[in-house]
N, C-alpha and C positions, 0 to 999 in steps of 0.2 A: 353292777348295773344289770339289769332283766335281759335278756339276750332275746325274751318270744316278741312277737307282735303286739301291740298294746291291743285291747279291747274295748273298744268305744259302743258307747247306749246312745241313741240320740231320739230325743222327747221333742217332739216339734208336730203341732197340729195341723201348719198352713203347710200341704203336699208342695208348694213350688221349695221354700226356703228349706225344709226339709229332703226334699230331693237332691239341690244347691250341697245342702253339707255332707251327706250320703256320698255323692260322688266325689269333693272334695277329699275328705278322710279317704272312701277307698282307694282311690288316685296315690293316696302316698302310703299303701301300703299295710293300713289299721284295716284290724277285722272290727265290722261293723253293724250294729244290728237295731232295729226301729220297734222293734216288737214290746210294748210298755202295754200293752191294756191291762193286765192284772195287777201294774205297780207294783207294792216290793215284791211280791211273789218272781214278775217277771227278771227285776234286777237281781233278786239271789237267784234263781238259775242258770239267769245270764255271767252272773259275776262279773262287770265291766269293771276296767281300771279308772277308764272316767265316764262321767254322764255330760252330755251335753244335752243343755236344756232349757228352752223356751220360756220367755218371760212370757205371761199373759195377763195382765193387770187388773182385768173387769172377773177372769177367774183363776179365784188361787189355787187349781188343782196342782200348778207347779211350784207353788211354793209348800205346800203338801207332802208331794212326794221329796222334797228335797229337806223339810224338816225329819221326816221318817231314813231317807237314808241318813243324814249327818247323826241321827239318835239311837240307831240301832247299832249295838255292838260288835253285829258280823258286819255291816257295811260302813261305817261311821267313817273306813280311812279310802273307802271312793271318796276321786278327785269331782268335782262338779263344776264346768263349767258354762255360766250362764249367757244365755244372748238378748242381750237388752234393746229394746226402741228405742229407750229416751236417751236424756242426759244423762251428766253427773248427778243428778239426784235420783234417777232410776238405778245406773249405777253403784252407786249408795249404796240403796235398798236392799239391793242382790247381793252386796256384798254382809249388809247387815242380817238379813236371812240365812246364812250361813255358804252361799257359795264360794269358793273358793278362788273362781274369776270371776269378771263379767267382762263382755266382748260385747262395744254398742253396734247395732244395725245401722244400716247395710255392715255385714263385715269383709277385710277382705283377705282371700282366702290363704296369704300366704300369713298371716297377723294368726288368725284361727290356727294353722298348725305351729308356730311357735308357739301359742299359746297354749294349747293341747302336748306340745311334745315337754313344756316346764314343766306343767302339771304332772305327769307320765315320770318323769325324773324325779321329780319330788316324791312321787307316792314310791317309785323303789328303790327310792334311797331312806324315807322311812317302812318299808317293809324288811329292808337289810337292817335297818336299825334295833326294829322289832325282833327279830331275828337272833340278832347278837344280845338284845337285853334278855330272852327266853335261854337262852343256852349259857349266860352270864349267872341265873336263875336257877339254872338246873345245877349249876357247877358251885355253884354258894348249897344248895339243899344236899349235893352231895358229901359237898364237905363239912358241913353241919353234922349228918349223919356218922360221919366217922371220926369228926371229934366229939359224938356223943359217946361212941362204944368205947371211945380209950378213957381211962383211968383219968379220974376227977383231978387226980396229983399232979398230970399233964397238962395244965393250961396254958403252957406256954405253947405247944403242939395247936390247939385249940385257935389261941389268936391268931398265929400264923398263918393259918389257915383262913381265915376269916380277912386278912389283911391282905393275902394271894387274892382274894376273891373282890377286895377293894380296890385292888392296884389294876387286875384285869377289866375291872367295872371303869375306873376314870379315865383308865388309858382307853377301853373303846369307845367312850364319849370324846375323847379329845382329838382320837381317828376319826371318828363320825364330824364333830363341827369342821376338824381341818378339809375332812373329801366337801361335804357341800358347799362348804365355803370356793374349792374351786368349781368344782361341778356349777355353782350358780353364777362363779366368773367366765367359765367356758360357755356356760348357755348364751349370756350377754354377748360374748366375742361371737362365738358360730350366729348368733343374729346381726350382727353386723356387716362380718365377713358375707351373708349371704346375699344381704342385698347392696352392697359393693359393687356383688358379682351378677347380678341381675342380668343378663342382655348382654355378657362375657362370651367372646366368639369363640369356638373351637379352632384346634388349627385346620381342619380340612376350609372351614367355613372362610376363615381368616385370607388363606392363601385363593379360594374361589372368586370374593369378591376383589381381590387385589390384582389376579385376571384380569379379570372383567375389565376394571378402572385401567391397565395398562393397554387394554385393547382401544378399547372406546379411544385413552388419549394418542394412540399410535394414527386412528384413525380421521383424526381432528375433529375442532368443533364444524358443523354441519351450516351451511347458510340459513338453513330452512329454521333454523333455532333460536331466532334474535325475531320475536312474534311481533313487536310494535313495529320493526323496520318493513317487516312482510306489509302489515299492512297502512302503512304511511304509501309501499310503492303500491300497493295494490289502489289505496283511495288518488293515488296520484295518476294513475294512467285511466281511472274511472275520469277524471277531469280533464281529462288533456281530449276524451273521447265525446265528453259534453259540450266541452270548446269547438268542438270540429264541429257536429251540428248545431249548434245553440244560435238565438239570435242574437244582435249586434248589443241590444243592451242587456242582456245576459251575460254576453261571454266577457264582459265585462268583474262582474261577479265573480265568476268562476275563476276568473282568473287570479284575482288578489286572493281567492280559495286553495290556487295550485302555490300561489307563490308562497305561503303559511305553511303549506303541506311540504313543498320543496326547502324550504329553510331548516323545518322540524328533521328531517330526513340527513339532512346533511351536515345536520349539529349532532346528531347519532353517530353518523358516519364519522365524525370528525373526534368525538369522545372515544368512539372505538378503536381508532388508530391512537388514542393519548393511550389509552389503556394500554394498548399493545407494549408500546415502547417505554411507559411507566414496568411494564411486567417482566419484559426483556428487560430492562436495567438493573431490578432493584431484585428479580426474583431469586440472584444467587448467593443477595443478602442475608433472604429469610431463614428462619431454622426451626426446625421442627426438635421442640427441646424435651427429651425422653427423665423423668424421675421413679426413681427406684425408692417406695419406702418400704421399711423396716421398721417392728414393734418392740418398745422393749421396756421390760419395769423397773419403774422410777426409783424404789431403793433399793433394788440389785443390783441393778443392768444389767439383767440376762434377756433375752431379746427372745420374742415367741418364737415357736419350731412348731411343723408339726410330730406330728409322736412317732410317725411312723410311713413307710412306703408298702404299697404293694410290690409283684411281681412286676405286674404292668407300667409300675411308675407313677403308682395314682395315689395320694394321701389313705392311710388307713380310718376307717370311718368308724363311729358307733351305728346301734343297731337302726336309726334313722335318718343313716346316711349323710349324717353330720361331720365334717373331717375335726380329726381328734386333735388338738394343743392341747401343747405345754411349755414352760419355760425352760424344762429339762430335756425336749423332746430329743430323737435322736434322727429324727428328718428334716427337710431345708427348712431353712427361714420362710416363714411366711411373708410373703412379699407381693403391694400394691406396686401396679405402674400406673403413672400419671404422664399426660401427654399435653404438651402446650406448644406458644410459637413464642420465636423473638425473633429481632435480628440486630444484626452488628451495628455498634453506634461508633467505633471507633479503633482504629487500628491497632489498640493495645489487645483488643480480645475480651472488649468489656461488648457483652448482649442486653440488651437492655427488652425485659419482659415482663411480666404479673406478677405482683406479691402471692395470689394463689397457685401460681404455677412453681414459684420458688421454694413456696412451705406448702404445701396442699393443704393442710389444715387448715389453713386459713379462715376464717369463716366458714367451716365444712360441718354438713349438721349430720354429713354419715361418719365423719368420723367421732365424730365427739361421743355417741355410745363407747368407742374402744380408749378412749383418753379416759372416763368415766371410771373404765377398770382399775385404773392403775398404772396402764401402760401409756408409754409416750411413743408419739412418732419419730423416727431418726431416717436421714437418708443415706441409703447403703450405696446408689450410684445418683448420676448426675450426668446426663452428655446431651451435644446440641448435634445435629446435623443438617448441615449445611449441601443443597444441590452440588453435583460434581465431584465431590469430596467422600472414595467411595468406604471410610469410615468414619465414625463416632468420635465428637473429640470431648475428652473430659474437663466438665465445666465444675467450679464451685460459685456460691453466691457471698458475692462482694458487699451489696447492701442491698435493705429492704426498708421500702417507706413503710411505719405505722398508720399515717394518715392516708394515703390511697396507694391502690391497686398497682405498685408500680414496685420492682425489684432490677439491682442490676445482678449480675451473672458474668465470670470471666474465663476464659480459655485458652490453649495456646493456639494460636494461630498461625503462626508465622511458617513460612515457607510455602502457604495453599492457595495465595493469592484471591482470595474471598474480597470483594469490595464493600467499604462501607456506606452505609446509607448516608447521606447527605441532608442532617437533619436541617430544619428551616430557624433562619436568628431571628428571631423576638419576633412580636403578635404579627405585625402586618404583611409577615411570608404569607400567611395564607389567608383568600380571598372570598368572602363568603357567598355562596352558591356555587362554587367551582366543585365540579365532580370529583367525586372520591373513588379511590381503588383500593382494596383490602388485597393483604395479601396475608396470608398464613396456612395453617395447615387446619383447616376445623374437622376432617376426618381421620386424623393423627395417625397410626399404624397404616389402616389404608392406603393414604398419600402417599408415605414413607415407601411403601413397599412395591405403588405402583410406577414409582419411580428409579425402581430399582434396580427390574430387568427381570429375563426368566432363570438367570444363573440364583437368584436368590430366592426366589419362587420355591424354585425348586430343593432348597436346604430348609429341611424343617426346622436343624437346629439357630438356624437366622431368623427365619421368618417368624416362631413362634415360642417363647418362652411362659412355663411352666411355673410360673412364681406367683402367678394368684393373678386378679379381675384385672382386664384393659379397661383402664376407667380413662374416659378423653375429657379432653379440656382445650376449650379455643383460647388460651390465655394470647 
């Protein structure tokens, strides 16, 4: 693989969209240059690896210039890729023109540099190719040559040679198809993995906001924070002040107005105290249930790695900053967490939670690019945690509905005194219009963490692990 900075052209008329991609590419690192007014003249001086370039439909100067590089034998193996308005049928077009992508408008910009850095991969893995077929070339002319100068008698000398140079010739085709064939499965996984990881905290970040959330609930909730109840008292002491001066068949009015306003008020008040005591009761039921997956391919079962660590403890990258896989790698597993709730349904240690929380694949449309490879999901841990209880207890999953959203999950419990939830027997426990209370964890690590205390704040190695994207799920 190329080790310099790729070299991007980019042909684009309209200065905003053009400026737009200018600093996108710069931003990640490609040297970048706008300078096309002589056409091919300016693209062989420039020599980019690819051209990015403007659809413009009313004038084909771009489909012009992109017939002339694909036809000319010094440029024919620039990558081009194009940026479309339309649809699938402009798309089409650009691809029938000869580009090599097409990217529809608006694009966005993290789509563009994938799509720019396959391209980029492709061109120097066929320049390696190129490469190895010219020195494949030279080494067949050479031996040609010197089984010219031996003696006609010698043809067995002759073939041999010829058959060295055949063996060397299919075996670097068969090295060449086996590296792209990964190199175009690691591109699919590193697009995956990356946006997995989109919006993935660091740990300085992780431990700041888990601060925070431990302060704020140290500090309780604020009265000033329940806005309808403010102003139910607020329109209630307005009326109790119109009563005082109003006349007699006014205050009439106002008053069946206070007594609406006084009922509203005190069926708040009245929710808020069920809350309470729903929350108090059941909240040391719930559990904040931590999944650990693991990748691994379906006719081996060798489970992804990545290839390698830093100094610093950071996955080794290629030269766009991509962390490197393998099946063979010789660094950790690569490893998603997933975060849901459940809670206990029942003294044996059965949790009853989400089918997507129990398989995260579930219905999952960012994983299904990395099942697409080849590889399948497997879960490498599994634990619930339960308030008060101040470790992780290991959970496996007991069963899972196909038809809906519902899995159970079981653990040991016993000894930790956790109370079960009290489910309700058949339809007419619950009464419809009666207020509901949610209980779970929909900030997942957050929660967990601001629940914690400072003793674990303060342990990096608690608070934040190194195994890939915090992906949450209010399951």
């Amino acid at each position: 693989m190329n080790s310099k900075a790729g070299k991007l052209l980019v042909v684009e008329s309209d200065d905003s969209l053009r400026d737009n991609i200018v600093t996108v590419l710069s931003d990640a690192g490609f040297e970048v240059s706008t300078d096309h007014r002589e056409g091919m003249k300016a693209v062989l001086a420039f020599d980019p690896d690819v051209v990015v370039l403007g659809a413009d439909p009313p004038q084909l100067d771009c489909c012009d210039l992109l017939s002339e590089i694909k036809g000319s034998k010094q440029t024919h193996n620039i990558r081009v890729v194009m940026l479309s308005p339309g649809e699938s049928a402009e798309r089409t077009r650009g691809l029938d023109l000869g580009a090599d992508d097409v990217l529809s408008l608006p694009f966005d910009s993290h789509e563009l540099l994938a799509r720019v850095r396959s391209q980029l991969r492709d061109k120097y893995i066929a320049d390696e190719f190129g490469k190895r077929l010219s020195l494949a070339e030279e080494n067949r002319n050479a031996t040609q040559q010197v089984v010219t100068a031996v003696n006609e008698e010698r043809r067995t000398l002759r073939f041999g040679g010829l058959a060295a140079v055949a063996v060397l010739i299919i075996a670097g085709l068969i090295s060449f198809f086996f590296y792209r064939r990964t190199q175009e499965q690691n591109t699919r996984v590193y697009a995956a993995i990356t946006r997995l990881q989109n919006g993935a905290l660091t740990q300085q970040q992780l431990m700041e906001r888990s601060r925070r959330a431990l302060e704020d609930g140290e500090r309780g909730p604020s009265p000033a924070s329940d806005s309808q109840k403010l102003q139910l008292q607020k329109k209630s002491e307005a009326l109790r002040s119109q009563i005082a001066i109003s006349k007699t068949e006014d205050a009439s009015v106002l008053r069946k107005q206070l007594t609406a306003v006084e009922s509203r008020l005190q069926k708040l008040e009245t929710e808020g105290k069920v809350a309470q005591t729903i929350i108090q009761s059941y909240e040391p039921s719930v559990c904040l249930i931590h999944v650990v997956l693991a990748f691994r391919e379906h006719t081996t079962g060798l489970r992804l790695h990545y290839v390698g660590m830093t100094s610093s403890g950071e996955p080794t990258t290629d030269e766009h900053s991509n962390p490197l896989l393998s099946l063979t790698g010789n660094g950790p597993e690569v490893h998603l967490d997933v975060f849901g709730t459940g809670f206990l349904a029942s003294t044996g240690g059965q949790i009853l939670t989400n089918h997507h929380v129990a398989e995260p694949w579930w219905h999952n449309d960012d994983l299904k690019e990395m099942l697409d490879q080849g590889l399948e999901p497997v879960i490498a841990e599994m634990a619930a945690y339960f308030p008060g209880v101040p470790h992780g207890i290991a959970i496996n999953t007991e069963k899972v509905s196909s038809a809906a959203d519902v899995a159970i999950v079981k653990g040991n419990i016993s000894g930790l005194g956790i109370k079960q939830v009290a489910l309700a027997a058949g339809r007419r426990s619950a009464i419809s219009g009666g207020p509901v209370v949610l209980l779970g964890y929909p900030t997942a690590l957050d929660a967990i963490l601001a629940r914690a205390g400072a003793e674990t704040l303060q342990s990096p190695d608690q608070a934040c692990r190194h195994s890939g994207a915090y992906r949450r799920s209010t399951g």
